[in-house]
TORPA-4810 file (N, C-alpha, C, O; in nm, 3 decimals):
<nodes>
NODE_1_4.954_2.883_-13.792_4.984_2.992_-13.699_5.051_3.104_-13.777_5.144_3.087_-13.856_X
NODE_2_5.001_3.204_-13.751_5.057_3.375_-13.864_5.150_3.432_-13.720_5.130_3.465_-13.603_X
NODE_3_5.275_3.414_-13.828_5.353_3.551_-13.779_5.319_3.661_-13.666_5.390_3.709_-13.578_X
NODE_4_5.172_3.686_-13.703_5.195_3.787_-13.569_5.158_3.762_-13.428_5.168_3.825_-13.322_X
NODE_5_5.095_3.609_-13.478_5.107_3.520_-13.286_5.224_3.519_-13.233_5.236_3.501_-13.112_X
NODE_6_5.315_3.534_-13.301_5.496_3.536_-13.223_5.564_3.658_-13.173_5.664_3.670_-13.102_X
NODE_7_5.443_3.797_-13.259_5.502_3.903_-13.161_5.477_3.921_-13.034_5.375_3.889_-12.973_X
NODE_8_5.611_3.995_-12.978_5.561_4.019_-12.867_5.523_4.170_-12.877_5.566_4.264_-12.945_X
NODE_9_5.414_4.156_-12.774_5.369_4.351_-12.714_5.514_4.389_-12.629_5.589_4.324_-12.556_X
NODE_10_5.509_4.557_-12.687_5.626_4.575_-12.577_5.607_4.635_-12.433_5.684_4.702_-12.364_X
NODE_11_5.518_4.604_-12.417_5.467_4.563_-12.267_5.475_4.495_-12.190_5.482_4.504_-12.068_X
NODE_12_5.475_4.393_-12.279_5.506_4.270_-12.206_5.661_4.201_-12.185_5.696_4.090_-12.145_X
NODE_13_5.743_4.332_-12.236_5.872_4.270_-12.235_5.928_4.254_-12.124_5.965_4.145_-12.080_X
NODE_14_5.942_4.380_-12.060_5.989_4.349_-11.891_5.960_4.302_-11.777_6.015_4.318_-11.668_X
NODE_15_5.797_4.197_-11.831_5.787_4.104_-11.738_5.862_3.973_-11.801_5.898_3.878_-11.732_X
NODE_16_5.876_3.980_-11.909_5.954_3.840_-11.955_6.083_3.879_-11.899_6.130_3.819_-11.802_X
NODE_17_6.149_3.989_-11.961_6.296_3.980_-11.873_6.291_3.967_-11.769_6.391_3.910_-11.726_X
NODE_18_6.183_4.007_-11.658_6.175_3.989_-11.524_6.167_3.870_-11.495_6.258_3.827_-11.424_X
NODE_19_6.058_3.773_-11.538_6.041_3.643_-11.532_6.210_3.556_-11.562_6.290_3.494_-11.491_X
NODE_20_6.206_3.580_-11.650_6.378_3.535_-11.720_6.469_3.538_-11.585_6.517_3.440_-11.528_X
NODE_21_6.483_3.712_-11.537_6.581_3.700_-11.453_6.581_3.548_-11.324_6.668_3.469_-11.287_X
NODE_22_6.443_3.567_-11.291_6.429_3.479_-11.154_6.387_3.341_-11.194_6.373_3.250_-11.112_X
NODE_23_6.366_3.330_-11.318_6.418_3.171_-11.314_6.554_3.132_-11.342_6.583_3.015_-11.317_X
NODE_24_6.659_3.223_-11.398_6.796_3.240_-11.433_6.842_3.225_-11.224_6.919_3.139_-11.180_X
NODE_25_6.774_3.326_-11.142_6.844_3.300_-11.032_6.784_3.184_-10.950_6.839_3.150_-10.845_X
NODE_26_6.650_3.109_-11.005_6.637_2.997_-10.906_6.699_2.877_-10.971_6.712_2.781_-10.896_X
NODE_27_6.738_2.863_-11.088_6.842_2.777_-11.154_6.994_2.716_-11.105_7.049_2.607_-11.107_X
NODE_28_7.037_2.899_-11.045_7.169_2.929_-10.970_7.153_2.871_-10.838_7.232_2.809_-10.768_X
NODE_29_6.999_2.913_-10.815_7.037_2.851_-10.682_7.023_2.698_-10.638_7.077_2.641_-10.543_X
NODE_30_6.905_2.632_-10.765_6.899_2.489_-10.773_7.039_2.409_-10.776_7.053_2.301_-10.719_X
NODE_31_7.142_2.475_-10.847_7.237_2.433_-10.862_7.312_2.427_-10.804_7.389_2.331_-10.813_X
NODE_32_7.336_2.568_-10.674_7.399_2.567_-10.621_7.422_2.475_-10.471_7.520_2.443_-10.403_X
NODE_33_7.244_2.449_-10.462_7.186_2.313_-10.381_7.296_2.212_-10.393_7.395_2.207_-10.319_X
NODE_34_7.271_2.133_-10.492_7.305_2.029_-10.571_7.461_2.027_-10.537_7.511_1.931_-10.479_X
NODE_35_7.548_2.160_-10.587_7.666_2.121_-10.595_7.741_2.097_-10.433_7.860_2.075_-10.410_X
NODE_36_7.610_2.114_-10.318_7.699_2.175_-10.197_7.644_2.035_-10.140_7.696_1.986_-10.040_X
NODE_37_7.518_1.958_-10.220_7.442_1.881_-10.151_7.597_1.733_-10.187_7.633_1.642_-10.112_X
NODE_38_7.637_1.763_-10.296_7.777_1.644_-10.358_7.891_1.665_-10.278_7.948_1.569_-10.225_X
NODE_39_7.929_1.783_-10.264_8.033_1.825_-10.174_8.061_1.785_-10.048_8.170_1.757_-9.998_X
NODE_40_7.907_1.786_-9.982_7.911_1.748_-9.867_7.892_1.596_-9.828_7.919_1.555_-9.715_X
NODE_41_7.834_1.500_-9.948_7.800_1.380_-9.927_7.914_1.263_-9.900_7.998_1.265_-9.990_X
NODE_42_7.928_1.200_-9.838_8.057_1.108_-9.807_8.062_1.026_-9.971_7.968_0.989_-10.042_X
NODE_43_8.192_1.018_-9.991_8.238_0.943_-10.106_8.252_0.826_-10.061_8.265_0.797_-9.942_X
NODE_44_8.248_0.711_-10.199_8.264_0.580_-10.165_8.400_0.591_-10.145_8.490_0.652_-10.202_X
NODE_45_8.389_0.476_-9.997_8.517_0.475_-9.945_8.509_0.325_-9.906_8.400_0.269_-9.915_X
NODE_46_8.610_0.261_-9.866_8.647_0.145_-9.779_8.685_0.166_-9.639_8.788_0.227_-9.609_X
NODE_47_8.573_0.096_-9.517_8.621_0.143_-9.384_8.661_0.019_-9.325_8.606_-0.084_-9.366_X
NODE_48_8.744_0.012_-9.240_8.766_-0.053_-9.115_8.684_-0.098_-9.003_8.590_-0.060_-9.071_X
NODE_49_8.641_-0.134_-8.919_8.534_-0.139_-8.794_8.574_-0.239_-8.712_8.624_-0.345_-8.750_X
NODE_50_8.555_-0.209_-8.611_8.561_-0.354_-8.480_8.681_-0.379_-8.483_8.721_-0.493_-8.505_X
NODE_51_8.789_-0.242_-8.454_8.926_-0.318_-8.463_9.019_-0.384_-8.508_9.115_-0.442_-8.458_X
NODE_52_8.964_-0.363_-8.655_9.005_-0.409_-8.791_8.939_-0.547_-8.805_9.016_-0.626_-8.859_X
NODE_53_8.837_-0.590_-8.777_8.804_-0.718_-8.778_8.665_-0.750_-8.928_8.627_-0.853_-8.983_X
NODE_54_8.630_-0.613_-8.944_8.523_-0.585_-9.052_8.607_-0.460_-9.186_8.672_-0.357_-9.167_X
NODE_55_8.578_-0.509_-9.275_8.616_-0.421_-9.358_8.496_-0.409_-9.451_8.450_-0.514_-9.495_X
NODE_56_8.441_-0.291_-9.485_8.292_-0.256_-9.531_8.335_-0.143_-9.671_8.391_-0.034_-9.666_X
NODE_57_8.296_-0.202_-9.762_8.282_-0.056_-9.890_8.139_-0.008_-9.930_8.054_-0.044_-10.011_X
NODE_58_8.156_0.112_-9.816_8.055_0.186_-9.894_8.021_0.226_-10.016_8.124_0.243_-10.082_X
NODE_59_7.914_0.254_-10.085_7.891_0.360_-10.166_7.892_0.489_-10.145_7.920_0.522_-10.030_X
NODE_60_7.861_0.600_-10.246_7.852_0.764_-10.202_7.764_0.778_-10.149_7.658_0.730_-10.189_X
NODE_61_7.773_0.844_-10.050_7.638_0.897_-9.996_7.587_0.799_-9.862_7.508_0.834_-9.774_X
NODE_62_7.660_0.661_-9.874_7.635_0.580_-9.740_7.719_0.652_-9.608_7.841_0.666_-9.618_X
NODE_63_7.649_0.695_-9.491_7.722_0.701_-9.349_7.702_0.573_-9.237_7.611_0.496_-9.206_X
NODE_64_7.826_0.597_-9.201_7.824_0.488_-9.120_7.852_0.493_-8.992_7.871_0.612_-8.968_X
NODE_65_7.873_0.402_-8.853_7.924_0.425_-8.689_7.944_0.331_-8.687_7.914_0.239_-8.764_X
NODE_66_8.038_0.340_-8.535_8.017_0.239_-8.429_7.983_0.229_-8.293_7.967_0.335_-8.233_X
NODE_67_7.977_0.179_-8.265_7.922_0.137_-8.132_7.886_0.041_-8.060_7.807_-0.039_-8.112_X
NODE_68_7.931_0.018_-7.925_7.952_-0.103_-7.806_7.914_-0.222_-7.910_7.807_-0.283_-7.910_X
NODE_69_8.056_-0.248_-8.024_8.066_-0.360_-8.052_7.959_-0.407_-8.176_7.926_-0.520_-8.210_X
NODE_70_7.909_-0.237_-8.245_7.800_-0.303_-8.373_7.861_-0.159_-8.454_7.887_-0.050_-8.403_X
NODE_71_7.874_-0.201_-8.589_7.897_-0.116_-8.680_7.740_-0.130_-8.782_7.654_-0.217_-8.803_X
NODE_72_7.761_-0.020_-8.817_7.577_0.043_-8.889_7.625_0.114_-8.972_7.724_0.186_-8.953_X
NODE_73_7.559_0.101_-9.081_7.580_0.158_-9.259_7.459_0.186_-9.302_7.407_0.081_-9.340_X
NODE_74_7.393_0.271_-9.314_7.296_0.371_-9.399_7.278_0.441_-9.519_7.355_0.530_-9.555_X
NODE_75_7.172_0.402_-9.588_7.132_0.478_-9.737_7.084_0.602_-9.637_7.016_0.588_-9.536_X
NODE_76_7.138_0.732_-9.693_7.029_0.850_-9.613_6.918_0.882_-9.707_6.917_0.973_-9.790_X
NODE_77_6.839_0.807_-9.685_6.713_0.822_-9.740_6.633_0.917_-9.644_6.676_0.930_-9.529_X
NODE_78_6.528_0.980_-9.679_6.408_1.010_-9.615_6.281_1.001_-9.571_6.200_1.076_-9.517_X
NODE_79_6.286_0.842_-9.623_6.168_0.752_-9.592_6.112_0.717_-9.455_5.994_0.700_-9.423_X
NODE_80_6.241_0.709_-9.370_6.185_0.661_-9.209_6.279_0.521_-9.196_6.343_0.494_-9.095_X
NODE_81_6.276_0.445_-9.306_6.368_0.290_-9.294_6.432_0.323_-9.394_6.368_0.316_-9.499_X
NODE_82_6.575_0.372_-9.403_6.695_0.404_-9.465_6.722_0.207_-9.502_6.726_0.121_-9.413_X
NODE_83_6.736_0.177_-9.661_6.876_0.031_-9.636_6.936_0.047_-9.548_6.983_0.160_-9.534_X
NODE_84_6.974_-0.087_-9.411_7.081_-0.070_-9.358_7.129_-0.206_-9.368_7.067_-0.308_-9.400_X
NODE_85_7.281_-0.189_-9.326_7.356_-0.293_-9.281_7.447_-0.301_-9.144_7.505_-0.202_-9.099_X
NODE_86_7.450_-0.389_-9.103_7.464_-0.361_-8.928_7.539_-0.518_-8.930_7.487_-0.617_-8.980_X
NODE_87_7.678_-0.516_-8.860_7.802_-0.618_-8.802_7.796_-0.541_-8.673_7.807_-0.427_-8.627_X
NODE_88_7.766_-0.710_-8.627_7.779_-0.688_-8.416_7.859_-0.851_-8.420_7.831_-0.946_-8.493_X
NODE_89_7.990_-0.839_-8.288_8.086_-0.909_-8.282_8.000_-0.959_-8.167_7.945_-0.889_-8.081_X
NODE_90_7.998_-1.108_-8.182_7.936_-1.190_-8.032_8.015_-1.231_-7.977_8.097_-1.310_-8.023_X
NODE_91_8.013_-1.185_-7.856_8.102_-1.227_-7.807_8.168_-1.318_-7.688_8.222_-1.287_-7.582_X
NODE_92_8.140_-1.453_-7.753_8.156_-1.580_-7.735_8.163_-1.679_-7.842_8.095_-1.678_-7.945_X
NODE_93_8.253_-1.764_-7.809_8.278_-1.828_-7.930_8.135_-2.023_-7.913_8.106_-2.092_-7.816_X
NODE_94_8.093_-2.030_-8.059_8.002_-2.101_-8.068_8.021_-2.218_-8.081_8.089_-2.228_-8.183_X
NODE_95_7.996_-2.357_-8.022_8.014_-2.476_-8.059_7.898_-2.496_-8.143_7.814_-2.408_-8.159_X
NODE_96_7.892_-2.614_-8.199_7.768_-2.648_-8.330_7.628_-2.628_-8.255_7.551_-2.539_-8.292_X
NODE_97_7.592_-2.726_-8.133_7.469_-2.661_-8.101_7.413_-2.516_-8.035_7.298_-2.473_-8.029_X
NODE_98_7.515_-2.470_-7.997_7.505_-2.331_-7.947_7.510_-2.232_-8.089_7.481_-2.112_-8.094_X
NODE_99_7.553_-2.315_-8.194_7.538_-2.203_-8.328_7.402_-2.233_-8.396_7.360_-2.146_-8.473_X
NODE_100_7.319_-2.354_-8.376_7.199_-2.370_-8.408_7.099_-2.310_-8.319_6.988_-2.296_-8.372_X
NODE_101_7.111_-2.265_-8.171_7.032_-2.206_-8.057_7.041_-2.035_-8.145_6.938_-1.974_-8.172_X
NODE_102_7.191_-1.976_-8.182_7.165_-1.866_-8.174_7.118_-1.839_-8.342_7.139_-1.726_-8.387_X
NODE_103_7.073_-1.914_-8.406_7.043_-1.897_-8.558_6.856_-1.880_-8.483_6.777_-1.787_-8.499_X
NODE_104_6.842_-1.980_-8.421_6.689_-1.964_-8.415_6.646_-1.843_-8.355_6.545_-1.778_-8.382_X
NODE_105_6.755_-1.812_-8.251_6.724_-1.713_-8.172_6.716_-1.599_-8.242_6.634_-1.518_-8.199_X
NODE_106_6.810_-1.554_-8.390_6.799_-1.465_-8.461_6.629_-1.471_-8.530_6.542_-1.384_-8.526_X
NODE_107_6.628_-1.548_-8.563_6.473_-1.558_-8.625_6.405_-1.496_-8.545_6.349_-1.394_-8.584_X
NODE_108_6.389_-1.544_-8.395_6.296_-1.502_-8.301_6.290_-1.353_-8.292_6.188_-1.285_-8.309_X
NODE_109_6.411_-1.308_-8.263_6.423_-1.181_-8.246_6.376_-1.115_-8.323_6.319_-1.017_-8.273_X
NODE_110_6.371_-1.126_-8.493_6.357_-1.089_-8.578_6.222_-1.095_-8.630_6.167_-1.013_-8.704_X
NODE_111_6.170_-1.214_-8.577_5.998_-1.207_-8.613_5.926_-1.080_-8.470_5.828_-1.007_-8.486_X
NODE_112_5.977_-1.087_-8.392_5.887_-0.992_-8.289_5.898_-0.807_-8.332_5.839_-0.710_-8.285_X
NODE_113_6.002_-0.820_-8.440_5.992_-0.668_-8.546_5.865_-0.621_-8.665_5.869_-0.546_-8.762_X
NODE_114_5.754_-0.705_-8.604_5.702_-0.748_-8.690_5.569_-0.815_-8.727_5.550_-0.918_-8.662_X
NODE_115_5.472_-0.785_-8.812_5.383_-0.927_-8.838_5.429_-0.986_-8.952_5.521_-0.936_-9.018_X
NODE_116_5.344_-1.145_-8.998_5.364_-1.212_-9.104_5.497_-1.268_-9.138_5.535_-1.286_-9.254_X
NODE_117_5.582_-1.300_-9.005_5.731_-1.295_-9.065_5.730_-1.438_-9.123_5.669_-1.531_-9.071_X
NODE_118_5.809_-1.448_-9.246_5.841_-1.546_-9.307_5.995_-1.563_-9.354_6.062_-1.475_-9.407_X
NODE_119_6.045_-1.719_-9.319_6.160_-1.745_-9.342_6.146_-1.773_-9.516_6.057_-1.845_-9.560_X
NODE_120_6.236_-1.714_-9.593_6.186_-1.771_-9.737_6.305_-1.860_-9.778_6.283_-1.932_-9.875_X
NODE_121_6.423_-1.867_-9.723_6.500_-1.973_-9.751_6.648_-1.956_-9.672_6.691_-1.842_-9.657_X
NODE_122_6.740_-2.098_-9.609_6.856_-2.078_-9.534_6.924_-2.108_-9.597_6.897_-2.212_-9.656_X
NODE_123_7.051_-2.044_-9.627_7.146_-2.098_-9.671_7.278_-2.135_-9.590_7.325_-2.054_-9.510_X
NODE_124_7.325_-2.233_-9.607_7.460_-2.297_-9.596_7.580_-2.282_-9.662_7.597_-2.358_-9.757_X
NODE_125_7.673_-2.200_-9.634_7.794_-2.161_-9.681_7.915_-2.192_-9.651_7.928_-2.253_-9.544_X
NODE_126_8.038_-2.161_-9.729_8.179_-2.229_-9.633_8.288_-2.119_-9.667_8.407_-2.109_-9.638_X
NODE_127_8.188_-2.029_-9.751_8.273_-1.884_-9.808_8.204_-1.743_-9.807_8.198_-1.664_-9.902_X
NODE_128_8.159_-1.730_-9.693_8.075_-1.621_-9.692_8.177_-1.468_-9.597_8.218_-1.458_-9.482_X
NODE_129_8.183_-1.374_-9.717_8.253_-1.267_-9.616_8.378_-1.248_-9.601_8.439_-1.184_-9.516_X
NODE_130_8.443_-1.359_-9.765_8.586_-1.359_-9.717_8.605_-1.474_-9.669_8.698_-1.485_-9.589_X
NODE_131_8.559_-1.544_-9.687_8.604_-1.721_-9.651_8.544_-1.751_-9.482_8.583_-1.814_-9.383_X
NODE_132_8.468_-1.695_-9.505_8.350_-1.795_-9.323_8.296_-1.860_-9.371_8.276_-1.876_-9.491_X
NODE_133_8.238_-1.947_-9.228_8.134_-2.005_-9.255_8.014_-1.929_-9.172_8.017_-1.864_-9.068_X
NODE_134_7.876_-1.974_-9.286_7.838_-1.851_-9.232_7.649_-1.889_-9.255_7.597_-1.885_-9.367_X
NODE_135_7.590_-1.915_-9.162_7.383_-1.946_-9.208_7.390_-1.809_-9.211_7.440_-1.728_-9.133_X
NODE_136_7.293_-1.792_-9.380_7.204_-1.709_-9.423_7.067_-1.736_-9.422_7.024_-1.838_-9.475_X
NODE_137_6.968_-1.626_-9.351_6.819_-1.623_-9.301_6.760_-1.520_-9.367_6.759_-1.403_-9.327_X
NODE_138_6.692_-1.578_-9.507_6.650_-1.476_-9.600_6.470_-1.438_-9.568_6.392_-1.530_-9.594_X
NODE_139_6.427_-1.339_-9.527_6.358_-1.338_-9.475_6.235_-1.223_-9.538_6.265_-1.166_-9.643_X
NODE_140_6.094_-1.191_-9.470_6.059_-1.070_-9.512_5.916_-1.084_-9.385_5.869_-1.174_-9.315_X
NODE_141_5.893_-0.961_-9.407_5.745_-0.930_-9.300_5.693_-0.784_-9.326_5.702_-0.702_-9.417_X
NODE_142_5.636_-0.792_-9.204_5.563_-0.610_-9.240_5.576_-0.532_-9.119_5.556_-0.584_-9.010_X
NODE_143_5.602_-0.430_-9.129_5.632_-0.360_-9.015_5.570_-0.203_-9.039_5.548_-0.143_-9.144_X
NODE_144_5.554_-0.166_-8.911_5.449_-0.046_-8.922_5.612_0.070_-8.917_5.718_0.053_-8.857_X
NODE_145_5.561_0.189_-9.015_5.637_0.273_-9.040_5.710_0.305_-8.869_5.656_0.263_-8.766_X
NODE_146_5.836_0.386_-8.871_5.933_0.396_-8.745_5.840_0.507_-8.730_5.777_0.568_-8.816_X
NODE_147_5.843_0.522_-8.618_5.743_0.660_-8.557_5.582_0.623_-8.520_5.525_0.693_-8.437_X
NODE_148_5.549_0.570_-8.550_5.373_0.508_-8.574_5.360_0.446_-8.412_5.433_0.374_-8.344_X
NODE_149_5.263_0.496_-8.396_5.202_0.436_-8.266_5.071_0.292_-8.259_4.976_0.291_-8.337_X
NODE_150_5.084_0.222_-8.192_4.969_0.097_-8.205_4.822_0.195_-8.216_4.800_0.287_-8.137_X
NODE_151_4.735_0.160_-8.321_4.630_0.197_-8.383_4.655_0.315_-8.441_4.555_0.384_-8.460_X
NODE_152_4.765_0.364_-8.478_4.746_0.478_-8.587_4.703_0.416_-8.718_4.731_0.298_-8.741_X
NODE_153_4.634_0.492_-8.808_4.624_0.494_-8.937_4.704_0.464_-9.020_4.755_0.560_-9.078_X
NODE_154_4.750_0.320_-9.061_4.939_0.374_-9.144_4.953_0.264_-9.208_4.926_0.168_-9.136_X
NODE_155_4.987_0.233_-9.326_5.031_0.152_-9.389_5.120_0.071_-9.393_5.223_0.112_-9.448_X
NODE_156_5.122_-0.024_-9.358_5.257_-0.159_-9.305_5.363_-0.127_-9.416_5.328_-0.073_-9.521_X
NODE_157_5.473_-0.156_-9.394_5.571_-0.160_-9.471_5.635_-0.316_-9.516_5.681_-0.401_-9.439_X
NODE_158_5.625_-0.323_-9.642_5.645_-0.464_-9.628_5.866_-0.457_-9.635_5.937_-0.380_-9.700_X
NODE_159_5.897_-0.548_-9.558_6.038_-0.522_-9.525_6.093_-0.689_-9.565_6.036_-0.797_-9.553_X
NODE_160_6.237_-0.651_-9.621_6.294_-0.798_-9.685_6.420_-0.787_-9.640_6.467_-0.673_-9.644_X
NODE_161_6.502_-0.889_-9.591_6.648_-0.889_-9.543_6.675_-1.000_-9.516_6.602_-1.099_-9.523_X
NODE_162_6.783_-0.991_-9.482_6.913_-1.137_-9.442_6.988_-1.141_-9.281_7.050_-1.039_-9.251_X
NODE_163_6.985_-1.226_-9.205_7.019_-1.215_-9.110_7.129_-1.352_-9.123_7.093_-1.460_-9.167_X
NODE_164_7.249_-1.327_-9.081_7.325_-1.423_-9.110_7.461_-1.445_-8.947_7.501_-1.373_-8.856_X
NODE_165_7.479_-1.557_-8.984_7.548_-1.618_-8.833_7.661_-1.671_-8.915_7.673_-1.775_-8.979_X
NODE_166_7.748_-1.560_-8.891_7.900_-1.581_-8.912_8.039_-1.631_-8.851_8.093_-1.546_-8.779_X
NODE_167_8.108_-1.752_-8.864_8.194_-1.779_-8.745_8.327_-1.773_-8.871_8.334_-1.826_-8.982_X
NODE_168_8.415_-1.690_-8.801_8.494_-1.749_-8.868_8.641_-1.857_-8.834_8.662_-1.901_-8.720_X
NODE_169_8.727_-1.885_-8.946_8.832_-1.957_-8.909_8.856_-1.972_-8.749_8.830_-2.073_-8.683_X
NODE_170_8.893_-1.892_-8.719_8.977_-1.880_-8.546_8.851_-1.904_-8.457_8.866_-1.925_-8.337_X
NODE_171_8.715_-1.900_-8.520_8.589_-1.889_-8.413_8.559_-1.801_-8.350_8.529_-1.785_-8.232_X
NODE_172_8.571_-1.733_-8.449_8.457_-1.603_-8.365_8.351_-1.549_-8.404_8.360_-1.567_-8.525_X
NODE_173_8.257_-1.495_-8.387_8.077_-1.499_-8.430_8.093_-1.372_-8.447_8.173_-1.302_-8.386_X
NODE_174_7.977_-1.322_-8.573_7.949_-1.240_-8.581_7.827_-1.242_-8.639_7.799_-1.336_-8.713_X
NODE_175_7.726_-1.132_-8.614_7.571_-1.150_-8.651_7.586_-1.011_-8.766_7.617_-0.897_-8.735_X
NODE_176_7.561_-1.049_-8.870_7.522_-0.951_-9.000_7.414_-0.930_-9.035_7.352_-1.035_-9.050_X
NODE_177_7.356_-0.841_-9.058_7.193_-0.797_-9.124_7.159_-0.712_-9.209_7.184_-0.604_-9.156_X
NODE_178_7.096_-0.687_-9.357_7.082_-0.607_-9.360_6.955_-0.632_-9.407_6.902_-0.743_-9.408_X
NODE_179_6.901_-0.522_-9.448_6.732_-0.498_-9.510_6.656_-0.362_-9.524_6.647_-0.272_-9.441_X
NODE_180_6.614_-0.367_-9.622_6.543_-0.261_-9.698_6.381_-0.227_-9.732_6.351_-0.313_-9.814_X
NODE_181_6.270_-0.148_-9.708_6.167_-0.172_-9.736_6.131_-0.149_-9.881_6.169_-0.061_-9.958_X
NODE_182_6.034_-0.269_-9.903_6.066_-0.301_-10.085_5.968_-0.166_-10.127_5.938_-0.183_-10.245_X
NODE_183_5.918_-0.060_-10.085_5.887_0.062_-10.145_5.945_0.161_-10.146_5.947_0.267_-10.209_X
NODE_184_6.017_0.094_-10.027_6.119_0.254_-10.058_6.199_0.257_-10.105_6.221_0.164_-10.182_X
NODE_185_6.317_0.387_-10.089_6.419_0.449_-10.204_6.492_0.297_-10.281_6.524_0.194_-10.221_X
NODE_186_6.504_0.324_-10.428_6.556_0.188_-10.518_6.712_0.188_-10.493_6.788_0.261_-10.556_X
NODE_187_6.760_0.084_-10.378_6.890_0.135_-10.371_6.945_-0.032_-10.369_7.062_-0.059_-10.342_X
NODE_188_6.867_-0.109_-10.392_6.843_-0.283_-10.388_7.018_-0.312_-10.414_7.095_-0.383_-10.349_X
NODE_189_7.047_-0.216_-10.553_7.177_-0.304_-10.596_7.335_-0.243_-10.520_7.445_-0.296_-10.534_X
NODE_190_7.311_-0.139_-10.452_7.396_-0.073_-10.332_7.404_-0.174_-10.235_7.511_-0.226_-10.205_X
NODE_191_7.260_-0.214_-10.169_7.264_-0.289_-10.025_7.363_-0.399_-10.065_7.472_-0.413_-10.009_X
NODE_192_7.319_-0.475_-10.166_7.346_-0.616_-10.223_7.497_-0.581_-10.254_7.569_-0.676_-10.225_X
NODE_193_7.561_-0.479_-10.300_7.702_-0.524_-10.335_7.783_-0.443_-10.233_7.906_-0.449_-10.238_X
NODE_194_7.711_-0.355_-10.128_7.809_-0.340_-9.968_7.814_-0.479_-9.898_7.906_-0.510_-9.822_X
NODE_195_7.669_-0.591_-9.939_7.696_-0.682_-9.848_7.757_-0.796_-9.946_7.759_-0.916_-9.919_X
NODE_196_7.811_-0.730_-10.076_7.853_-0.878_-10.105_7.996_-0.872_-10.122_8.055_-0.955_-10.190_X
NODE_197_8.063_-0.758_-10.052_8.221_-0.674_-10.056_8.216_-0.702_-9.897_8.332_-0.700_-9.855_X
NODE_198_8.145_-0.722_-9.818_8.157_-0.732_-9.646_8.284_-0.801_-9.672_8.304_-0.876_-9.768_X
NODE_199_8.386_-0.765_-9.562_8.486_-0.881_-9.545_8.472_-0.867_-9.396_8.454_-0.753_-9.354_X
NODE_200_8.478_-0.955_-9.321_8.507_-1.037_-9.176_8.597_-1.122_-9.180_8.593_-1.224_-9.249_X
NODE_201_8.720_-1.077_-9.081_8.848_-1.133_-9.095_8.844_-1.190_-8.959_8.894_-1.300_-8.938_X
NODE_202_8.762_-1.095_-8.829_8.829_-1.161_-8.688_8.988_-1.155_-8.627_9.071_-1.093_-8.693_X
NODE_203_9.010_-1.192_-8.558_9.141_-1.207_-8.484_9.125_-1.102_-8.432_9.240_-1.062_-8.445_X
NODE_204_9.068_-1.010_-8.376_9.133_-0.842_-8.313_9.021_-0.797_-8.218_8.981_-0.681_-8.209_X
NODE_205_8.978_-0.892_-8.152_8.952_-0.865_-8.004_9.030_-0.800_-7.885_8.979_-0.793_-7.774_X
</nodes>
């Protein structure tokens, strides 16, 4: 390449400075996106819920509620199925076969979200959440995108989660869930360590 492929015509200069300027101001303003999009995003925090009976650590950027007795935690994704995690206080306390009725009953509930549902393994715990006891229902299926109507055109979502039946010490139930669709946003190791910081203490009905 010769030297004079690198001149420029001076003609062409004040469309380069022109060009220059407005990618110099869509830079400013990319940035300025960005810095308002951090500003405004909730910081990881540690919350309270259910009357002090749940204590939840978010990550940045997770929002969360409550309501008639269920607290809900969200990746704000833009996919349609945000990660969530969701504590609802039952409220009644469970003897052994009434805690095996409402484990199945979770399944049930949980397969009609759904085709292909499969249980892929239960676990049995005696320290789950801060010292419960607690069945874990590791699960997955397919579910048609949120919004989709029966016979639209649309690609199933294949969806994976845990549904778990928590009692603790004093006996009191609580149903935990969370789950993520395995294509969407990569936030796998967020879900997994909000739900592996869950604490459920109870007493504060």
């Amino acid at each position: 390449m010769s030297r004079d492929t690198l001149e420029l015509d001076d003609r062409a200069r004040p469309t380069l400075v022109t060009d220059g300027a407005i990618w110099l101001v869509a830079l400013a303003l990319l940035g300025g996106s960005y810095g308002f999009a951090m500003t405004t995003q909730p910081p990881a925090r540690t919350v309270d819920a259910l009357d002090g009976s749940v204590s939840l650590t978010l990550p940045s950027g997770w929002a969360h509620g409550e309501s008639d007795g269920v607290l809900t935690a969200e990746h704000p994704s833009m996919d349609g199925m945000p990660p969530t995690l969701s504590v609802t206080r039952i409220d009644e306390e469970l003897d052994p076969m009434a805690r095996d009725l409402a484990v199945t009953r979770m399944e049930e509930e949980r397969a009609e979200h759904g085709v292909g549902f499969r249980v892929l393994h239960v676990d049995e715990v005696d320290d789950a959440f801060g010292g419960n006891q607690a069945t874990l229902i590791w699960w997955a299926m397919s579910q048609d995108p949120p919004g989709s109507r029966p016979g639209d055109a649309v690609l199933p979502l294949v969806v994976e989660g845990v549904d778990a039946l928590v009692i603790t010490p004093s006996g009191e139930a609580f149903h935990v869930e969370a789950f993520e669709a395995t294509h969407g946003i990569d936030v796998e190791d967020e879900l997994e360590r909000t739900l592996r910081e869950l604490r459920i203490v109870g007493g504060a009905q």
